[in-house]
C-alpha positions as CSV (number, residue, x, y, z in Angstrom):
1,X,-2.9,13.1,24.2
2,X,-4.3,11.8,21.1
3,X,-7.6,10.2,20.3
4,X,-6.4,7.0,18.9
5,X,-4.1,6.1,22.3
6,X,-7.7,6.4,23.6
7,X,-9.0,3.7,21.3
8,X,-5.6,1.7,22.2
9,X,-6.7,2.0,25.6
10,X,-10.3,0.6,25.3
11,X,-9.7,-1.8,23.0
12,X,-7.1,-3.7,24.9
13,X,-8.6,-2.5,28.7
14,X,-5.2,-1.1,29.5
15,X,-6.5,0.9,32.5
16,X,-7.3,0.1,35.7
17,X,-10.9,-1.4,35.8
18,X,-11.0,-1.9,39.6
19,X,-14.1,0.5,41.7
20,X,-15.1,1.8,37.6
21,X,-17.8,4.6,38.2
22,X,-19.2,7.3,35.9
23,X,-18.7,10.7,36.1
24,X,-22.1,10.5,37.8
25,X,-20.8,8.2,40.4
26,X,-22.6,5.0,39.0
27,X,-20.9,1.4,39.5
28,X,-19.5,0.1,35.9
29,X,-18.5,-3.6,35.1
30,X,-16.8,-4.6,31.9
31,X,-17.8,-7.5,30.4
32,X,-15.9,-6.7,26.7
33,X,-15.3,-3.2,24.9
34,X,-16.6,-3.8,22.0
35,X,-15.3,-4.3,18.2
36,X,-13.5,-1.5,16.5
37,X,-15.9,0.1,14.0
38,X,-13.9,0.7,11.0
39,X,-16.7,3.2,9.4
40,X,-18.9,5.9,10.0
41,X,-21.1,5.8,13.1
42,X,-19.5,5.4,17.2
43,X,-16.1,3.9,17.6
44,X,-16.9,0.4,19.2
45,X,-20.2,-1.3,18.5
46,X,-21.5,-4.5,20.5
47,X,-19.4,-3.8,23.7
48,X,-21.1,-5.5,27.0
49,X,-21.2,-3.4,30.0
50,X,-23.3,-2.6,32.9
51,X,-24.1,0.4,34.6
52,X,-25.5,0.3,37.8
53,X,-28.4,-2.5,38.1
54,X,-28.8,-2.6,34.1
55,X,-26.9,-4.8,31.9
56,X,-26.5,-2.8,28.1
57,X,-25.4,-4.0,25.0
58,X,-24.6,-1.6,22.3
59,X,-22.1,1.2,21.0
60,X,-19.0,3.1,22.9
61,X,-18.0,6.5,21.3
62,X,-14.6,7.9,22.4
63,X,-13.5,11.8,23.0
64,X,-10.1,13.3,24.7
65,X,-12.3,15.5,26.1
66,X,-16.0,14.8,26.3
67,X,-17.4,18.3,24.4
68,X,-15.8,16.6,21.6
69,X,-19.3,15.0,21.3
70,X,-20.6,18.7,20.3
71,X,-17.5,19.8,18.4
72,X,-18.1,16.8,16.4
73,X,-22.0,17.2,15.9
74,X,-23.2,14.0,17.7
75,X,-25.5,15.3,19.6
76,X,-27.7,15.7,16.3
77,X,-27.1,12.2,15.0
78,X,-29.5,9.8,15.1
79,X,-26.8,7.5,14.9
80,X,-25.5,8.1,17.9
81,X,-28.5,7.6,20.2
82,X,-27.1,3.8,20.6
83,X,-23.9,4.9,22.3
84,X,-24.6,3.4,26.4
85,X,-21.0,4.9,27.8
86,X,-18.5,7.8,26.5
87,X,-15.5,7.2,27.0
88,X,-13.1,10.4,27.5
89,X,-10.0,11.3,29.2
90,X,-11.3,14.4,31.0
91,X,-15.1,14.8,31.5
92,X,-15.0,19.3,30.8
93,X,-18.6,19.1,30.0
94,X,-21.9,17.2,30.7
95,X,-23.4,15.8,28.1
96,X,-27.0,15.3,27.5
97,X,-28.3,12.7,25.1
98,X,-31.2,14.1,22.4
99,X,-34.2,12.5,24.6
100,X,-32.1,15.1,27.8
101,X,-30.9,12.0,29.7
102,X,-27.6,11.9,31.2
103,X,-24.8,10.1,28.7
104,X,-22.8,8.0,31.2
105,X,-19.1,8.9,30.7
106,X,-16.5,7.1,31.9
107,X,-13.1,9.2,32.8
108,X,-9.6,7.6,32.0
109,X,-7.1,10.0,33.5
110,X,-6.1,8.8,36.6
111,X,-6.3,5.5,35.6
112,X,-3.4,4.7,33.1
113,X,0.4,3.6,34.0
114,X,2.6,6.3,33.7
115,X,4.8,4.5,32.0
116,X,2.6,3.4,29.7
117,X,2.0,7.2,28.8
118,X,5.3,7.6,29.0
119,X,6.6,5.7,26.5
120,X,3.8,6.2,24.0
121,X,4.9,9.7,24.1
122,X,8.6,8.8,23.8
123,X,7.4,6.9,20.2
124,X,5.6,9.9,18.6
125,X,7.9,12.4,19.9
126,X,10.7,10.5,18.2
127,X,13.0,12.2,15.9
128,X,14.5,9.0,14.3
129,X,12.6,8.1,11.7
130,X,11.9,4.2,13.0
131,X,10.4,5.8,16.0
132,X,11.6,2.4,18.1
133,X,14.9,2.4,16.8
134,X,16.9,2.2,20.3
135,X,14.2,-0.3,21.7
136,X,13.8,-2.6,18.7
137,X,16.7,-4.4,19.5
138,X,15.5,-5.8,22.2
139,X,11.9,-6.4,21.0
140,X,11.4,-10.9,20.6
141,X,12.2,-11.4,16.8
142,X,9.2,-13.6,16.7
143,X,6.6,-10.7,17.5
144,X,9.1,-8.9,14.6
145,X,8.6,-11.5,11.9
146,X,4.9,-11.7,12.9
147,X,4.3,-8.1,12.5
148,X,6.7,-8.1,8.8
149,X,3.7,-10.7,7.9
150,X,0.9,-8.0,8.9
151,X,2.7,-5.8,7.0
152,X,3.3,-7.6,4.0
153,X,-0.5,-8.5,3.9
154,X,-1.2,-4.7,4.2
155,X,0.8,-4.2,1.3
156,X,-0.6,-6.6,-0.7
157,X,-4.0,-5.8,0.2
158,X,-3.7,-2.1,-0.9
159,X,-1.8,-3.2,-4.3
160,X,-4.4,-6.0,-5.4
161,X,-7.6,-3.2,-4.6
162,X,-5.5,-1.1,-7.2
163,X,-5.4,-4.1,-9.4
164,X,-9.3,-4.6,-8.9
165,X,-10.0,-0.8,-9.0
166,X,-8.3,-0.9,-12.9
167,X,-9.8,-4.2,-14.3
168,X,-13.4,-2.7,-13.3
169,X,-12.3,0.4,-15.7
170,X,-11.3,-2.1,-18.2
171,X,-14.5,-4.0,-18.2
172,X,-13.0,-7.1,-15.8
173,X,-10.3,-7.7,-18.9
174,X,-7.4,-9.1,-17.1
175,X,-5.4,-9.5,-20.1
176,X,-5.7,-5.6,-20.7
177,X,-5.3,-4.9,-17.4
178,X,-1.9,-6.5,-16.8
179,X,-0.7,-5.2,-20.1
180,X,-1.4,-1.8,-18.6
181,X,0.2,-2.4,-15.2
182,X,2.9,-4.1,-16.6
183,X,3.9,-1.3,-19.1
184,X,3.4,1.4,-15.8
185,X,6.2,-1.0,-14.4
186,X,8.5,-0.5,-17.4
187,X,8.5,2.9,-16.5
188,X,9.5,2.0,-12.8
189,X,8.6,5.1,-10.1
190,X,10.1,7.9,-12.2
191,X,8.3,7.6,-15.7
192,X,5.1,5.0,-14.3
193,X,2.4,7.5,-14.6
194,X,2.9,8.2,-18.1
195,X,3.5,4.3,-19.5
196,X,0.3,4.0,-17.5
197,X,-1.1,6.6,-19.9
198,X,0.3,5.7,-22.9
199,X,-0.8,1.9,-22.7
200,X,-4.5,3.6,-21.7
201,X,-4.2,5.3,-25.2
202,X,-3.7,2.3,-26.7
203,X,-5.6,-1.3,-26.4
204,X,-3.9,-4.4,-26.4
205,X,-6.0,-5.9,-28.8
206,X,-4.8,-3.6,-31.3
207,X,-1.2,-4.0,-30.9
208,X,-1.8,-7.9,-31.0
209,X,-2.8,-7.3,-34.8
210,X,0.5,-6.3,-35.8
211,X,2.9,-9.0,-37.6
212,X,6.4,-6.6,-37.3
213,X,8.2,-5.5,-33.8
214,X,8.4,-2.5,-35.9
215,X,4.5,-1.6,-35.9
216,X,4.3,-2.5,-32.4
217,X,7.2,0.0,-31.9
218,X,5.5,2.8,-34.3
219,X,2.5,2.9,-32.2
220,X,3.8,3.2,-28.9
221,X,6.6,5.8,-29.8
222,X,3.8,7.5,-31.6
223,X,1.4,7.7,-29.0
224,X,4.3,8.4,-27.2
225,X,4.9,11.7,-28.6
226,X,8.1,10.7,-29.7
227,X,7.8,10.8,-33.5
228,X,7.2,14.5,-33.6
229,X,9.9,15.4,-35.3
230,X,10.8,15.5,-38.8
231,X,14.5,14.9,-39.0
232,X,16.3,12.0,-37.4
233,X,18.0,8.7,-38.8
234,X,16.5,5.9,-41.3
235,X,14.9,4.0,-38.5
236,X,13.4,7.1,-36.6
237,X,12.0,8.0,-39.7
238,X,10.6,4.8,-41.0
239,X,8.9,4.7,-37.0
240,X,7.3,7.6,-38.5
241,X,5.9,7.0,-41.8
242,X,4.5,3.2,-40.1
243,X,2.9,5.6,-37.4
244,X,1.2,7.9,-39.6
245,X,0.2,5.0,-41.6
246,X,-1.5,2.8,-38.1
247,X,-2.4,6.4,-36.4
248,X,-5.0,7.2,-39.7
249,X,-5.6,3.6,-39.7
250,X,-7.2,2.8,-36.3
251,X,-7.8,6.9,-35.8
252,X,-5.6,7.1,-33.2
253,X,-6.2,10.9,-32.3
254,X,-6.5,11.0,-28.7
255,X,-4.7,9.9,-25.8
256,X,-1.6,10.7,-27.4
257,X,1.4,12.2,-24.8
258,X,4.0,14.9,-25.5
259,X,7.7,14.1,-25.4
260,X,7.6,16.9,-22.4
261,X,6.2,14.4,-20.4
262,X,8.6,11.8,-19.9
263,X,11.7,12.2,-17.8
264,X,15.3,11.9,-18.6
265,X,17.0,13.8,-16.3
266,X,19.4,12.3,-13.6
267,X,18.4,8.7,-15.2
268,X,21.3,6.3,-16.3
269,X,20.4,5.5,-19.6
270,X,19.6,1.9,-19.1
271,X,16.2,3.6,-17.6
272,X,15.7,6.2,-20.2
273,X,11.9,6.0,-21.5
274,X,12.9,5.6,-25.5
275,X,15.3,2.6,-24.4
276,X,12.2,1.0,-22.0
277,X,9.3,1.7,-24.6
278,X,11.8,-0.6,-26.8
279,X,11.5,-3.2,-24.3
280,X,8.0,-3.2,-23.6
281,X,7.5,-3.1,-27.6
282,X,9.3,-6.6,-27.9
283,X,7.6,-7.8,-24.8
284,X,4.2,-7.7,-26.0
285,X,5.3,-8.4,-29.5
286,X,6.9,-12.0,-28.3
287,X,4.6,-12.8,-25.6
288,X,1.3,-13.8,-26.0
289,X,-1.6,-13.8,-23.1
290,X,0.8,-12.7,-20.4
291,X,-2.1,-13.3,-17.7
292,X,-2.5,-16.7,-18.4
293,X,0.9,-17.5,-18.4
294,X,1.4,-15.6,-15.0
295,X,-1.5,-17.7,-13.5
296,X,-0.5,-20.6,-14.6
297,X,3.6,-20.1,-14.0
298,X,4.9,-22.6,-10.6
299,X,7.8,-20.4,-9.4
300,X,9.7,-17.4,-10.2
301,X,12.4,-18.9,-12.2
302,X,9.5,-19.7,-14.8
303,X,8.0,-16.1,-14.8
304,X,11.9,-14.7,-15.0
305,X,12.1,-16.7,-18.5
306,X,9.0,-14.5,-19.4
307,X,11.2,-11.1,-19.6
308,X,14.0,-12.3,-21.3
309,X,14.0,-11.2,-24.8
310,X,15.9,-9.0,-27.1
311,X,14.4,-5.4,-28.3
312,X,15.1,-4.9,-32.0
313,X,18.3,-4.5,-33.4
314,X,18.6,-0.8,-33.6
315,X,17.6,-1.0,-30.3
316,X,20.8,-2.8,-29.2
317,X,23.1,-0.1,-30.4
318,X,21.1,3.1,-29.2
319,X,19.4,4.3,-25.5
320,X,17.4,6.9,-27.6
321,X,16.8,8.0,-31.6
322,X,20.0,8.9,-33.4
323,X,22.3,8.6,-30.7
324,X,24.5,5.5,-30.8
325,X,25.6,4.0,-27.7
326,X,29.2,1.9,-26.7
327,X,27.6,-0.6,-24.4
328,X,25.8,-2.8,-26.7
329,X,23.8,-4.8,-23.6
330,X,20.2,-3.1,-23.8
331,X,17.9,-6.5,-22.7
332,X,15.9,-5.8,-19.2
333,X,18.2,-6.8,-16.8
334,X,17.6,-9.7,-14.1
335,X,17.0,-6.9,-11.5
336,X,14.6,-4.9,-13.2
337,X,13.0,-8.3,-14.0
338,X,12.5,-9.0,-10.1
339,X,11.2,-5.6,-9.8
340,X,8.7,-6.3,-12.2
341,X,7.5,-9.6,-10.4
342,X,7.4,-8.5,-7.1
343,X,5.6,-5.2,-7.3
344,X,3.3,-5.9,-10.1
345,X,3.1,-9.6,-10.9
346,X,2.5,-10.5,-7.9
347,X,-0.4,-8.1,-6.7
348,X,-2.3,-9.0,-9.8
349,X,-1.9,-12.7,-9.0
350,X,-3.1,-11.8,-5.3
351,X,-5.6,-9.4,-7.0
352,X,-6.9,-12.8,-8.5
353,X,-6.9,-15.1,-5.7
354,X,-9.1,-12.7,-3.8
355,X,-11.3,-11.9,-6.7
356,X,-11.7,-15.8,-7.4
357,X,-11.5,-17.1,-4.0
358,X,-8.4,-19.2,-5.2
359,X,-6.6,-19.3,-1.9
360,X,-3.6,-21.4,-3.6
361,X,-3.2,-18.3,-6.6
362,X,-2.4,-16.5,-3.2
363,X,-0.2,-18.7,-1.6
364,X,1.8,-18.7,-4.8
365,X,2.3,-15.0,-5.5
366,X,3.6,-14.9,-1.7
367,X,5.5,-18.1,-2.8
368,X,7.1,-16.0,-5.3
369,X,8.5,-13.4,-3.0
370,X,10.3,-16.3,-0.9
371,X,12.2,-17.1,-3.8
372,X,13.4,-13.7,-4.8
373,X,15.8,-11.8,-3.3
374,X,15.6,-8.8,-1.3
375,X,15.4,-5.5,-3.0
376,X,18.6,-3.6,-2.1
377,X,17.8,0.3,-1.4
378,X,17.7,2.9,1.9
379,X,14.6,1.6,3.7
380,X,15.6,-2.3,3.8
381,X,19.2,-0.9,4.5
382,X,17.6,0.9,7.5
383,X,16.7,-2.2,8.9
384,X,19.8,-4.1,8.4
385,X,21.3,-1.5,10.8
386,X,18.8,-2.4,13.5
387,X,19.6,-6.3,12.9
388,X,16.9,-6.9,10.9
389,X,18.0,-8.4,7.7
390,X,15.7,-9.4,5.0
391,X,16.3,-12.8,3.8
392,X,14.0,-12.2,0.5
393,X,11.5,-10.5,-1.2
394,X,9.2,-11.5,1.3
395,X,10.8,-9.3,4.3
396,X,12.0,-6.8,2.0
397,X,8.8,-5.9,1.2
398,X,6.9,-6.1,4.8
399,X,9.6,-4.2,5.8
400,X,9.3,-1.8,3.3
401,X,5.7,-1.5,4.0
402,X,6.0,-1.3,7.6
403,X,8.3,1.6,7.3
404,X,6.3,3.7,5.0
405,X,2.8,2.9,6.7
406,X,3.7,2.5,10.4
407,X,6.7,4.5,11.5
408,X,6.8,7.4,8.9
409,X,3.6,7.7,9.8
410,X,4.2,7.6,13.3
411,X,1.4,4.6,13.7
412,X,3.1,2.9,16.7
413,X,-0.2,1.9,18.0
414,X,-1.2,-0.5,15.4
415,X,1.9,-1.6,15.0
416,X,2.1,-4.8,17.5
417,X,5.7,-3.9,17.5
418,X,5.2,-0.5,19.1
419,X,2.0,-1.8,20.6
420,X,4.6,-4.4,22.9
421,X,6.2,-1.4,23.6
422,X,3.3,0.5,24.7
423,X,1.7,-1.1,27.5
424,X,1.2,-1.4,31.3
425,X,4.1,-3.2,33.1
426,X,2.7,-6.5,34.7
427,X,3.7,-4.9,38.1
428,X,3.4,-1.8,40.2
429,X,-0.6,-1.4,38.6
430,X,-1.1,1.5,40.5
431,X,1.6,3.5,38.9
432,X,-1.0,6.5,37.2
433,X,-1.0,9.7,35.5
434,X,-3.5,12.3,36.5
């Protein structure tokens, strides 16, 4: 038994309510149990009860066992002097409010379908996984879609708080903040943290003063840490002298990363760091006031137009310093593109709907993720097994979310997936486990 089934339980009055008493043998009617509360203080506040002759309004704490109120130090906070019932699953101790009144406790056990309990237990015991993978199937695909929706809200949520989180560091600059999230994104998951770094190291503003692709590209490899060495080829060594040059210029002496911090191994070398620091180089060095442009772009095909553009020439011929390459293709690809859109474009332009109250801003980042195509990798492919195909970016990424939020973490409860799953049949009500 786990605390949170016990919420599940009062929240949706999945018990049997008829003859209600307390522990004390006093008549209870419910009238509503109360909204969740999401912070510190009882679990349920406003719920509408009454117990015996008196009508209360006011909080509902919940307990597997009721000397969870002790182990959990309620019974010296203040806070809790509002709670009128306790709800438990086994009453093994009587509790006694500060003022030494009885708390009224009510007692579930007894009172819950076993196969309710049952099944809950089937979900959190589950080895797969998609803890529902052999029910899924038959779950209705609409209460599916509707819960890929929750999840995709979730998900946006969480990223456009990290997008708000940033801009406060950066003084509420958007334009400095997309610059840094979009040069984390050039480093995709394996080298994100330290673009993220190395654009921290180095304002915007002051890359926007440069007139060559070259100083742009000095400063970043600089700051990099990868102009460390002295030997290499004309163009490493001209990246050099321009970086010493801008580095005692603008006294750039902190911030700056060591080559030992970026990641090569096991990466094709379309992804190596030198290659995407090229590309993010020529990005910022051909576009100008990227946030604007993002707010004010209708559709993905116009934001996609934003990423194409050519790194410098050397950069066509090499993946890293002094080593020439056969395939002479090195332009972000289409894919890598997407990527770039759907997990950071469109969080910041949700990040600003939310921070503006521009409701259409939102509707046009999700907008964006209807007209992409589904990433392709393990956790969408996991769905496609169990029928559920993504038809875009839009599922892809609920489905991605609802994965790695609700069924890795085994949070079948507020899934309304697992939640359909979990629950009393309409029949046979007096089907309970003591």
């Amino acid at each position: 038994m786990q605390e949170s089934l016990i919420h599940y339980l009062w929240s949706l009055q999945y018990f049997d309510r008829s003859s209600l008493l307390t522990t004390g043998g006093e008549p209870i009617v419910l009238f509503h149990p109360g909204m969740l509360n999401t912070h510190a203080g009882p679990d349920f506040s406003n719920a509408r009860l009454s117990i015996g002759d008196i009508k209360w309004v006011g909080n509902v704490e919940i307990h597997i066992k009721s000397s969870g109120w002790f182990e959990h130090h309620h019974d010296v906070d203040p806070a809790y002097d509002t709670v009128i019932l306790h709800v438990v699953w086994q009453e093994d101790k009587e509790i006694l409010r500060r003022d030494g009144t009885r708390l009224p406790t009510l007692e579930l056990r007894g009172r819950v379908h076993d196969d309710l309990i049952r099944s809950y237990r089937q979900l959190i015991s589950s080895a797969f996984t998609i803890p529902c993978k052999r029910t899924f199937p038959a779950v209705d695909m609409l209460l599916k879609q509707s819960m890929i929706s929750k999840a995709l809200v979730h998900r946006l949520e969480r990223k456009a708080e990290d997008v708000l989180t940033l801009l406060a560091l950066n003084g509420n600059d958007w334009e400095e903040t997309t610059y840094q999230l979009i040069a984390r994104a050039f480093g995709f998951k394996v080298n994100a943290d330290p673009f993220l770094q190395l654009a921290k190291s180095i304002p915007l503003k002051l890359l926007r003063k440069q007139q060559q692709l070259t100083q742009v590209e000095a400063l970043l490899f600089g700051q990099a840490g990868f102009l460390e060495s002295t030997k290499g080829d004309e163009y490493y060594l001209m990246l050099r002298r321009e970086h010493h040059v801008l580095a005692h210029k603008y006294r750039l002496s902190d911030g700056r990363l060591n080559k030992s911090q970026w990641h090569f191994l096991r990466l094709r070398p379309p992804n190596f760091p030198s290659l995407r620091i090229a590309q993010l180089s020529a990005f910022i060095h051909h576009q100008q006031n990227v946030f604007s442009r993002f707010l004010a772009a209708q559709d993905a095909s116009e934001l996609l137009k934003l990423f194409r553009f050519s790194p410098s020439p050397y950069w066509h011929e090499h993946f890293q310093f002094t080593k020439k390459s056969a395939n002479r293709i090195h332009e972000l690809g289409k894919g890598s593109a997407e990527g770039i859109i759907i997990n950071t474009v469109v969080p910041i332009l949700v990040a600003y709907g939310r921070r503006t109250d521009d409701q259409p801003c939102v509707d046009r980042a999700l907008g964006l993720l209807e007209q992409l195509p589904p990433e392709e990798n393990s956790i969408v492919g996991r769905w496609s097994d169990l029928g559920m195909v993504a038809q875009n970016s839009f599922d892809a990424q609920g489905l991605i979310e609802l994965f790695n939020t609700f069924c890795t973490r085994k949070n079948c409860l507020q899934c309304t997936i697992g939640a359909s799953i979990i629950r009393p049949p309409v029949d046979e009500p007096d089907h309970t486990v003591s």
